[in-house]
N, C-alpha and C positions, 0 to 999 in steps of 0.2 A: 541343405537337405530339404527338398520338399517336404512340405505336410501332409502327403497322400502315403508319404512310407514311413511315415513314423510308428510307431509301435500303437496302439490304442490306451495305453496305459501311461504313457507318455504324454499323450494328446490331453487324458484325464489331468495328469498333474499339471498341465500348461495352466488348463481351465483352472484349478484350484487356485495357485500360487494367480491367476487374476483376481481370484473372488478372495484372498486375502492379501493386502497391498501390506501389510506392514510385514510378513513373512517374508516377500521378494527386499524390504529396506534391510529388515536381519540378515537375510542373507549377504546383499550387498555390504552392508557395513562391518559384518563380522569376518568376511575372505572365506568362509567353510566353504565345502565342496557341494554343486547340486544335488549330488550322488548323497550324500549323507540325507540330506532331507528328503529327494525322494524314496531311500530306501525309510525313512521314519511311516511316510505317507503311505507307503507298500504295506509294512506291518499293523500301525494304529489303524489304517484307515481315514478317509475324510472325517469321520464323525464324532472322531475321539476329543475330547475334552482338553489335550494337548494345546490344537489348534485353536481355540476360543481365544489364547490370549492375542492371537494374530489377526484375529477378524476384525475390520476395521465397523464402525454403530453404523447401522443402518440409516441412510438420506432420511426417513422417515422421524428419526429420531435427533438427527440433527438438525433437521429444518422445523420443527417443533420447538429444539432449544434456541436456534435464530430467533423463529418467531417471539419466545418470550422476552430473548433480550432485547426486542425491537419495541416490545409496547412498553418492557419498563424504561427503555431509551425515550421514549414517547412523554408518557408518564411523567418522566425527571422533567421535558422542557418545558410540558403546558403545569406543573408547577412552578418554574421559572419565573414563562412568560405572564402568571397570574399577577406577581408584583410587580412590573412594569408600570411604570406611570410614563404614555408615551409624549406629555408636555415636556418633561425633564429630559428624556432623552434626545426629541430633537431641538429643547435649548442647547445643550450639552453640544449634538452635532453642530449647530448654527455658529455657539463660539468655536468652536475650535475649527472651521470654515473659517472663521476670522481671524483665528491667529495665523492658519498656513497663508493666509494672505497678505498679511502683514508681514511675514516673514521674507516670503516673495517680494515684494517692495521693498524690503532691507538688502536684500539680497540682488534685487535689478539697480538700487542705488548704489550698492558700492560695485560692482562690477562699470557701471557706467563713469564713475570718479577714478575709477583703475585706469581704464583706458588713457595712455598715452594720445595726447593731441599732436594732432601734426603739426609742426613748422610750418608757417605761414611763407607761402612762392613769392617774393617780390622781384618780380625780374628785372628793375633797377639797381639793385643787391648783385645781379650776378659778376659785374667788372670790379667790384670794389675788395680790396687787401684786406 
């Protein structure tokens, strides 16, 4: 059905049930009929105090609570990074660079003792019992 025949009160409830996303999840998760919620919407009204628990917190308010978990996220690493002693850590890095290397060497040496050697061709060998 086109949007140009829809009723205008219909159009209203389209808009509403956008402007609150967790009353289209209840709907969907519950199976009820549209019919029942927009005859609720017909009677209360948009403004009624019903609908509050379906309106999902304004961007404005969420992106203010991002923000603070980001500076205390902040906060936590340059306390971290404060004890840091960065000699120790690239000793730290440098041996253990030395042990995968060493390991490597362990690891190219017995692969190369694995290897089966080939039998040596002597084509004077080929006539003999």
């Amino acid at each position: 059905m086109d949007v140009q025949h829809l009723d205008p009160t219909v159009t209203a409830f389209k808009e509403f049930i956008n402007g609150h996303p967790k009353l289209l999840k209840e709907i969907r998760k519950s199976g009820k009929s549209w019919q029942e919620y927009y005859e609720k919407w017909v009677l209360l009204g948009e403004d009624d105090s019903h609908w509050a628990q379906y309106k999902e917190e304004s961007s404005k308010v969420k992106e203010d609570k991002g923000e603070e978990k980001n500076f205390e996220l902040m906060s936590q690493l340059m306390k971290l990074t404060e004890n840091f002693d960065i000699n120790k850590v690239q000793g730290q890095v440098q041996q253990f660079s030395n042990t995968i290397s060493t390991i490597q060497e362990v690891i190219s040496q017995y692969q190369q003792t694995k290897k089966p050697s080939e039998p040596v061709k002597d084509p004077f060998n080929w006539f003999r019992d």
